[in-house]
C-alpha positions, 0 to 999 in steps of 0.5 A: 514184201514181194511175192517171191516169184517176182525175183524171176520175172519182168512183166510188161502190162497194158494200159489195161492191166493185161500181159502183154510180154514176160521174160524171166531171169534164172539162176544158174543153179535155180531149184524150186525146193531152195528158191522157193519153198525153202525162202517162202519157210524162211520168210513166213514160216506159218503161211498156210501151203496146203489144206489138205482132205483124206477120202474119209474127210480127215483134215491136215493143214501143211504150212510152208515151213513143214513143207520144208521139213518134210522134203528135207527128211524125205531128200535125206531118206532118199539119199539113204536109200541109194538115190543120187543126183540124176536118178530117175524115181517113180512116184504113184501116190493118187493126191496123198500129201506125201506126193508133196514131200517127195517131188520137193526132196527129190527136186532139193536131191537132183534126181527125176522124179516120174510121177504116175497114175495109180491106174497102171497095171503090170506091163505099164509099169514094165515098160515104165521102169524100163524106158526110163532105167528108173532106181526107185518108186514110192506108192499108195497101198491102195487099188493093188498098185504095190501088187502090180509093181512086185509083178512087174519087178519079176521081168524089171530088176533094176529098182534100188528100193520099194516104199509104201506110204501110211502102212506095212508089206512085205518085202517094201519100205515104210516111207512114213518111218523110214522119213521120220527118222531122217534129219530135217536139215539137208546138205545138198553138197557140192554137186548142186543140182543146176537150172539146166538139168533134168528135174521132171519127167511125163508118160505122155498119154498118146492116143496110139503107140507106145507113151512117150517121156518128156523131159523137162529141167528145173526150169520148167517150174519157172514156166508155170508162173503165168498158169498160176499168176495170170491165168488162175488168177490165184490169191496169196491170201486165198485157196485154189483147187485143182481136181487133178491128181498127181500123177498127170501134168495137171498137177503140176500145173495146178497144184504145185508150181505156180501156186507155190510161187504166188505164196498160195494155198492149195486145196487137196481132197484125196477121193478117191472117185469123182461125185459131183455131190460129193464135191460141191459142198466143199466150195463153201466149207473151206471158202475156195477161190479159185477152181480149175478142171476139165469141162467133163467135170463141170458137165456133171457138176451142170447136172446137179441142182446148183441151188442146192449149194453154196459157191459165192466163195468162188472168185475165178474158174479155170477150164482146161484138159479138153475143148470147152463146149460153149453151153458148159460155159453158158450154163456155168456162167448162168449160176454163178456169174463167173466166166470159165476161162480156158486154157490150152497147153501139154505134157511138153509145155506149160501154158501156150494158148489161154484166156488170161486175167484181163481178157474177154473169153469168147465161148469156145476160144482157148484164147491168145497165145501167151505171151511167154512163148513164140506161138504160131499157127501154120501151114504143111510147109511151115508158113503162117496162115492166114485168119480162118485158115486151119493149121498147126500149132507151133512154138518158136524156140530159135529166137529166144529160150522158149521157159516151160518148153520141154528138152526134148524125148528121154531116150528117143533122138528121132521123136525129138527131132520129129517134133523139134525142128527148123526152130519150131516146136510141133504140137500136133494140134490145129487150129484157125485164128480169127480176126481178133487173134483168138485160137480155135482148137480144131483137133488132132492132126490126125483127127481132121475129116477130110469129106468132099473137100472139107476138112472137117475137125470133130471139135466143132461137131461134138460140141454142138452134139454135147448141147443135145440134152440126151447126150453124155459124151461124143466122138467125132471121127472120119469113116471110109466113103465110096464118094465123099472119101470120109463121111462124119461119124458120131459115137455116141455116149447117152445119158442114163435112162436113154436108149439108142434108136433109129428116130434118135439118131434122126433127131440128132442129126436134124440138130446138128444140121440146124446149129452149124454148116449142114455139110458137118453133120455125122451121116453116121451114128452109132450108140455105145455105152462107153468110149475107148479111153487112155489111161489118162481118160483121152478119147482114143480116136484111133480105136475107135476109127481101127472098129470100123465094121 
């Protein structure tokens, strides 16, 4: 039998067995939770759809046909609550299965779902409620979150219900009674949710100034099959693990979407904070596939005697989040043989540039755009540029529907058309292409130095700075020079047991001048012992430029 996400796409592959081109064909009324997790519960009920592992190691298995009971016992108990099509529901659940359940129910429902990150603190979520007149929100009991959600309830009136997964509080709904006394049989009723309309909204997670919501309809999960198929490479028969939890973009595309499509199992481990050794033993436990996080993850994973653990499991690695530094990838590569293969994309989009199934990565390149989008490199007027030439990311949605692209900034007609304009799409980040085609990420628009006449992204600095084995984290920006306009800083994070000093910095900068053009090496360093981050954990460049002494 087909895999169900063939229905929606025709894939044009080279003689090598490479994406060359990809267009889909969508129901007017597509719906992620009836198309494809209800058809996949009909076809193969007990196909496994999640491996799911609480903090303390408690073990559930989800098939495809719980999953379609559990979202239509949750749609209905949403329903009960007042939730109609097109409200707007927040969902602040860390990597709890009950995240499963409700983004599916609210899906099947019509309304839009928010997902978050447990990290917000009262104001946060003020602002949140507020932005996007949300009706509802469904939580962890864990870190407070339910405290600063009442907090902020004082100043935001507008909540039709509170509901708390896996135990009691005042003045909340149990979720888990409260789903288990609803019917797993659901009615959509005559107004059906539609392809077109608004199933997902993110907080973009900005370096400066307010987030942003963007908005994507039920489409944007058809979006996501290329991530899943062609980049993740997932196997219907195999088990993926994405580290993101759920309450950024990541999750959707990693653990949800595409895997879902592919008729693949996800794996889900609800930790609560990153250990490397922690980790690692899973790989051969649950015999995991196919891996993807972000290269600060696979730092501290390089970090540990690999020796030590068993990963001959793993089939495909997956690298996304951040610019991958080339000596993460070498020294992977070196123990398990596999080659990280990179991908670039936003909360506005799904995948847009990668290094899919069938390429050859090159260290360093997020690789070539992906063929499901009209991708572009160009320059302040608009116009392409030409190799080795540094300019914007773009997409191109005035030739063809551009499936994964968001809709544009809930409430926020000027964002919109300050990024959508002119029939491109402007991602803010640059980057040169080389002879080959492959993309080369530079940095933020606003990121790149410009000293001396160079226009100098910080990308390439910190990641020669990252191979220096007392190094732990860097960010590169540009500070005020009388002669040059802007000289190269690096802040500097060390590894544990290293302390800052003058002949440090002398040394570091000696090595950056020995591994890339000498006129890039940071005439500035400054030791710190953290660096400022969002909440998503995105070095916040523009702070640190507004610390300038």
């Amino acid at each position: 039998m087909d895999l169900v996400y063939k229905k929606y796409v025709n894939e044009v592959v080279d003689e090598k067995g490479m994406l060359k081109d990809i267009t889909f064909t969508i129901p007017a009324d597509f719906n992620f939770g009836f198309h494809v997790v209800d058809e996949i519960a009909r076809r193969t009920p007990d196909k496994r759809a999640m491996i799911w592992l609480s903090k303390d190691k408690e073990e559930r298995v989800f098939t495809f046909g719980d999953i379609s009971r559990y979202s239509n016992k949750v749609a209905n108990y949403f329903r009960s609550l007042g939730i109609k099509k097109g409200d707007k529901v927040m969902l602040v659940l860390k990597r709890h299965y009950e995240f499963w359940f409700c983004i599916v129910a609210l899906h099947k429902l019509g309304a839009v779902v928010i997902p978050a990150t447990h990290q917000l603190m009262k104001k946060d979520f003020v602002y949140r409620f507020t932005a996007a007149h949300v009706k509802g929100v469904v939580c962890t009991p864990m870190d407070g979150v339910c405290d600063e959600v009442d907090a902020a309830c004082d100043e935001y009136d507008g909540l039709l219900f509170k509901a708390v997964v896996k135990t009691d509080r005042e003045g909340w709904k149990n979720f888990d009674q409260g789903m288990e006394a609803c019917s797993d049989v659901f009615d959509p009723g005559p107004d059906r949710p539609m392809a077109d309309e608004d199933m997902l909204m993110y907080f973009t997670s900005g370096t400066t100034g307010y987030p942003k919501i963007a908005t994507h309809s039920h489409k944007y999960a058809i979006g996501h099959i290329v991530t899943a198929v062609w980049w993740h490479n997932v196997d219907p028969n195999g088990l993926h693990f994405a580290i993101s939890d759920t309450g950024w973009g990541k999750a959707a595309w990693g653990k949800l979407y595409g895997q879902w499509f592919s008729e693949a199992c996800i794996f889900t481990y609800d930790f609560d904070r990153f250990h490397a050794e922690d980790i690692l033993p899973l790989f051969a436990k649950y015999h995991i596939t196919t891996f993807c996080a972000p290269p600060t993850m696979y730092r501290f994973f390089i970090k540990e005697d690999l020796k030590k653990y068993d990963l001959s499991s793993l089939q495909y690695c997956n690298i996304a989040g951040e610019a991958l530094n080339p000596e993460v990838f070498r020294r992977w590569k070196d123990f398990t043989g596999l080659k990280m293969m990179e991908g670039f994309g936003q909360t506005e989009t799904t995948l847009v540039v990668a290094n899919l199934r069938g390429m050859e990565p090159k260290p360093g390149s997020m690789g070539k755009p992906n063929p499901q989008f009209d991708v572009d490199i160009v320059n302040e007027e608009g116009n392409p540029c030409a190799p080795g030439v540094t300019g914007e990311i773009v997409i191109r949605y005035d030739r063809r529907e551009q499936v994964g692209l968001f809709k544009g900034y809930y409430g926020s007609e000027d964002l919109t058309q300050e990024a959508k304009h002119d029939g491109l799409y402007h991602t803010g980040d640059t980057a040169y292409r080389d002879e080959d085609g492959y993309y080369w990420y530079v940095g933020r628009k606003d990121d790149v130095i410009k000293s001396s006449g160079y226009r100098i992204g910080p990308f390439e600095i910190e990641s020669v700075i990252m191979e220096h084995p007392k190094v732990l984290e860097v960010a590169v920006t540009g500070v005020p020079d009388p002669v040059r306009g802007f000289v190269v800083k690096a802040t500097i994070v060390l590894v544990k047991g290293e302390k800052g000093s003058d002949e440090l910095a002398k040394e570091i900068q000696n090595f950056v001048k020995h591994h890339t053009a000498p006129y890039k090496y940071p005439r500035v360093i400054e030791f710190v012992d953290e660096l400022p981050k969002t909440v998503s954990g995105k070095i916040q460049r523009a702070k640190i430029r507004g610390q300038i002494k």
